[in-house]
ZATI-213709 format. One record per residue (C-alpha): residue in one letter; x, y, z. Coordinates in steps of 0.05 Angstrom, whole numbers, padded with zeros to 5 digits, always signed. Layout:
BEGIN
AXYZ ...
// end
This chain:
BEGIN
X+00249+00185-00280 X+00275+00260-00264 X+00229+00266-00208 X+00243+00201-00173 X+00310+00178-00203 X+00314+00125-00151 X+00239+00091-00150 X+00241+00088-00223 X+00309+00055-00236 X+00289+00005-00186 X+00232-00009-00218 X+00264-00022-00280 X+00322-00054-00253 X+00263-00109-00219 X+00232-00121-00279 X+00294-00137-00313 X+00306-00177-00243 X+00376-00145-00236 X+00397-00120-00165 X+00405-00048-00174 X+00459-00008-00127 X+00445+00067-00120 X+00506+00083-00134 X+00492+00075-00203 X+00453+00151-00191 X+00519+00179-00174 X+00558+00159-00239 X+00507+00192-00283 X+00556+00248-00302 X+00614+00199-00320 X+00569+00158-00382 X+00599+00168-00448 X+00550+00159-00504 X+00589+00136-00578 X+00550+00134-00643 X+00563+00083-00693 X+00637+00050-00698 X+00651+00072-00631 X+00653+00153-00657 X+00646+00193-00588 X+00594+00246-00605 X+00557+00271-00533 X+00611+00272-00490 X+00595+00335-00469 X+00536+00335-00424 X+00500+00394-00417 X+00472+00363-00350 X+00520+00334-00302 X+00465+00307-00252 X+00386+00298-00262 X+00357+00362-00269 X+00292+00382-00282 X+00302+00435-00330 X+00280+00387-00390 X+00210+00381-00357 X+00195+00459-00382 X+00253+00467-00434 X+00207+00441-00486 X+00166+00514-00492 X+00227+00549-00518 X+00224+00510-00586 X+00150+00495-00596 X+00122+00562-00611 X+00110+00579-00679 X+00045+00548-00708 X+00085+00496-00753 X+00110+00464-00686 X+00050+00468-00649 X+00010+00437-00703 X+00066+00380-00710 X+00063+00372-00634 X-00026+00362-00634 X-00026+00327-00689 X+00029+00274-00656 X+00000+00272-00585 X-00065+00250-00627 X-00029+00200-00658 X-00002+00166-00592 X-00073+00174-00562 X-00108+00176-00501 X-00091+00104-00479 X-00015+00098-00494 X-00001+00170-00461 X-00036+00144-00403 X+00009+00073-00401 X+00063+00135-00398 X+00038+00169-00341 X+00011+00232-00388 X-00059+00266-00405 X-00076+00281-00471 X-00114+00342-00454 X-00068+00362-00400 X-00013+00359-00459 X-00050+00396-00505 X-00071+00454-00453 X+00012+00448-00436 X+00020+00471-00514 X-00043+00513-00526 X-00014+00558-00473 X+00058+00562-00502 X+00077+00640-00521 X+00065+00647-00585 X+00120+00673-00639 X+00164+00661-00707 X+00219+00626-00676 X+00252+00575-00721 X+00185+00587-00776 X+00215+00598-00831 X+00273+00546-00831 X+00212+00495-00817 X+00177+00518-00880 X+00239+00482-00910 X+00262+00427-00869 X+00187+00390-00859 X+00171+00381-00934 X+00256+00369-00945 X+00242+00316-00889 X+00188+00286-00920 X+00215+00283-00994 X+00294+00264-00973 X+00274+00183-00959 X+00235+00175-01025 X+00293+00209-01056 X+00355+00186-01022 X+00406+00163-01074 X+00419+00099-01052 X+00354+00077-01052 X+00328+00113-01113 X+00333+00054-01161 X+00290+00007-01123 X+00242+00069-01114 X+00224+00072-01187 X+00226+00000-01201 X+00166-00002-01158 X+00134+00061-01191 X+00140+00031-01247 X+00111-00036-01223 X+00051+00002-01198 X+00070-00003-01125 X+00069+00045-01067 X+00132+00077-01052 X+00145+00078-00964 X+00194+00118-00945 X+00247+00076-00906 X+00263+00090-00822 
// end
């Protein structure tokens, strides 16, 4: 998409057999994004045309060992076949992230967000209740998405 804007929107738009203008390329800067009820909350875009600055941005926040095992163990997850349907290598990702500098960045606040993260949906208040009904049933709690 960011290297070929124009290819890949037409693509899309064919699929969806739509006619697709490229003028639609030049509005880019002028979409306003609103959250729920209409609430305007990324108004401000950092980027005001297609850059490729995201491509690489990546490395600045995946580089202390919490992150980078997150990041394997995900890329795993998706597998070899659905990163391909994507247009990506597994091992070309992983190689991408073994060579990432190294340091603490963001390490310790991780050490309390992931587990918080991982406790917060079996523990969210408004769900608690039905959450120990099924304990107590004998069933297996999910967290909720």
């Amino acid at each position: 998409m960011i290297l070929n804007p124009e290819q890949s929107l037409k693509g899309v738009f064919d699929y969806l057999e739509l006619s697709f203008d490229p003028v639609i390329l030049d509005g880019y800067s002028k979409i306003k994004l609103h959250g729920r009820g209409g609430i305007s909350n990324y108004n401000n875009l950092e980027y005001q045309t297609m850059s490729l600055d995201p491509i690489a941005k990546w490395r600045n926040v995946i580089t202390n060992p919490l992150r980078k095992m997150y990041c394997r163990r995900y890329l795993r997850w998706i597998g070899q076949e659905r990163l391909a349907i994507m247009g990506y290598d597994l091992d070309d990702l992983l190689n991408q992230l073994n060579v990432v500098p190294f340091d603490f960045q963001y390490f310790f606040s991780d050490l309390y967000w992931i587990p918080y993260g991982k406790i917060y949906p079996i523990f969210e208040p408004r769900i608690i209740k039905h959450n120990i009904q099924a304990l107590l049933n004998g069933k297996r709690v999910y967290p909720h998405t």
